[in-house]
C-alpha angles and dihedrals in degrees: 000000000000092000083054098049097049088048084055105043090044095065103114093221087190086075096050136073126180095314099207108095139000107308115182097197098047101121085224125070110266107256122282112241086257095052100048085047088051101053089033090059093038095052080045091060109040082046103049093054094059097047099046105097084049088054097054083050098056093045095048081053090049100057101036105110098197118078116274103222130141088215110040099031111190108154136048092277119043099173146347105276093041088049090051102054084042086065103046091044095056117030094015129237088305086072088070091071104036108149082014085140094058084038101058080042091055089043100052092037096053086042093064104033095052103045091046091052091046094050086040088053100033093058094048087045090058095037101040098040143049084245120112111227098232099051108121095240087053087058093052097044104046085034086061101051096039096055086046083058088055095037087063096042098048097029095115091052088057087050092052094036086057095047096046087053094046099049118094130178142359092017145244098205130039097191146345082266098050089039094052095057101042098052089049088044089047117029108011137253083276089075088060080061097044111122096029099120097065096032082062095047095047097034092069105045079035095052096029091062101039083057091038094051092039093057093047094048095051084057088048101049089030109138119230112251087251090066094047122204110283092130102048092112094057087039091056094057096040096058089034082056095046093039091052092059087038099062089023088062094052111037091032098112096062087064090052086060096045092052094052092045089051098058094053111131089015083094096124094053084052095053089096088057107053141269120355135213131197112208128189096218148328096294096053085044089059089044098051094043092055098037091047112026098016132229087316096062076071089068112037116137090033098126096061100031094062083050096058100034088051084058088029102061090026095059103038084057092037083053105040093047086045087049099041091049088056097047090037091050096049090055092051087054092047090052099044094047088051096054087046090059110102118229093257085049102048091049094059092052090047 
């Protein structure tokens, strides 16, 4: 904790604007594309440790046919908390991170690939248009595009992520490795692409909010210069958590329809948790959802997905921007000791 502190408290924040998307008149050098995937993977990665229970939840909530109510209960899980201890009781606290490898791989891939591609469109926008970067319309736009960009590239991961949570016991698959090539053997290298229509469809109004919305609510909650930033750190992870309720609300049923697509053909691994549904394709699954379970199958798993999209989105801002200051603030210091460095100086190092 004290390494972490003195990391922390030794960000020069006078160096640093908002460090998500190209910003002109930040004092410091936009970030290079191996630094945004760096601090991309790594906000991936530090995030996707901590929401993962909360992930298996709202998964376990998705694909149950049956209604999730308290009151009325019909399926195997009626609630959070009951969920939760469902969970604990029968496959132990390991179940709370199933598919937690692919997870960590989705995680750090779509990390990467989407904060490369919104620094990378960002920046042509700016310079190729009369549009300034940090206008909240550029953010949705280019945050929308960019997370369709991730979505492609780690789709798979997110297939194999799904089927790992869903699973019970006994399981399916005994590994990433073993999962990997049954699923190639069995079903084709078509299944690692199934739900991508609607994760598509739902990754560009989803990502192009939580960007929108981040970038209002920095405005919003933006000190006067009297005031100064010493709590940028605590206000990034406040508008990333609002933002992130904010996107996951309105574009939530989307991901239901992804994670219902993705388990077809995985029936026989769904028979412990109630009753199961095949769907063609992501009309019929629309269909079938409102005809069988209404307008609220729609939005099964809410409860915990705002919940973890609120951590979710706080802390990978929270993280990249962490992650880019230091980096961004080391290279300051390297450059300022090198200009310091008198001729004679500068020789003997060379």
């Amino acid at each position: 904790m004290n390494i972490l502190r003195n990391i922390v408290c030794s960000v020069d924040r006078s160096v640093v604007g908002e460090m998500v998307g190209y910003d002109p008149r930040a004092q410091n050098a936009a970030p290079t594309p191996g630094e945004a995937a760096i601090a991309g993977s790594a906000a991936g990665l530090a995030t996707r440790a901590i929401i993962s229970p909360f992930d298996v939840i709202k998964i376990r909530f998705q694909l149950q046919i049956e209604r999730v109510s308290s009151r009325r209960p019909e399926g195997k899980y009626c609630g959070i908390l009951q969920a939760s201890r469902s969970v604990y009781t029968e496959e132990g606290l390991s179940a709370f991170w199933k598919g937690h490898v692919p997870a960590q791989l989705l995680s750090i891939c779509y990390g990467a690939v989407q904060f490369v591609s919104f620094e990378f469109l960002t920046e042509v926008v700016h310079k190729s248009t009369i549009y300034d970067s940090q206008t909240p319309g550029v953010h949705f736009v280019c945050g929308g595009l960019a997370a369709c960009s991730a979505a492609v590239a780690c789709q798979p991961l997110d297939t194999l992520r799904t089927r790992f949570a869903a699973q019970g016991e006994p399981k399916v698959y005994r590994n990433l490795r073993h999962a990997v090539s049954t699923i190639w053997r069995s079903e084709g290298i078509v299944t690692f692409y199934r739900g991508l229509s609607p994760t598509l469809v739902a990754a560009f109004p989803y990502a192009g909010l939580q960007f929108f919305s981040y970038n209002v609510f920095k405005k919003m909650l933006a000190p006067s210069s009297k005031a100064g930033d010493s709590g940028g750190n605590v206000r990034s992870l406040i508008c990333g958590s609002g933002a992130g309720m904010v996107s996951k609300t309105l574009t939530y049923p989307f991901d239901l329809f992804k994670k219902r697509l993705q388990v077809g053909g995985f029936e026989k691994a769904r028979v412990h948790f109630g009753k199961v549904r095949s769907y063609s394709g992501l009309f019929d699954c629309m269909v079938k959802i409102a005809k069988e379970e209404g307008l609220r199958g729609f939005f099964k798993g809410l409860s915990p997905s705002l919940l973890k999209a609120a951590l979710s989105t706080g802390f990978t801002f929270f993280w990249y921007e962490f992650f880019l200051n230091v980096m961004s603030t080391t290279r300051e210091r390297r450059r300022r000791d090198g200009s310091t460095k008198g001729p004679e100086e500068k020789n003997r190092t060379a």
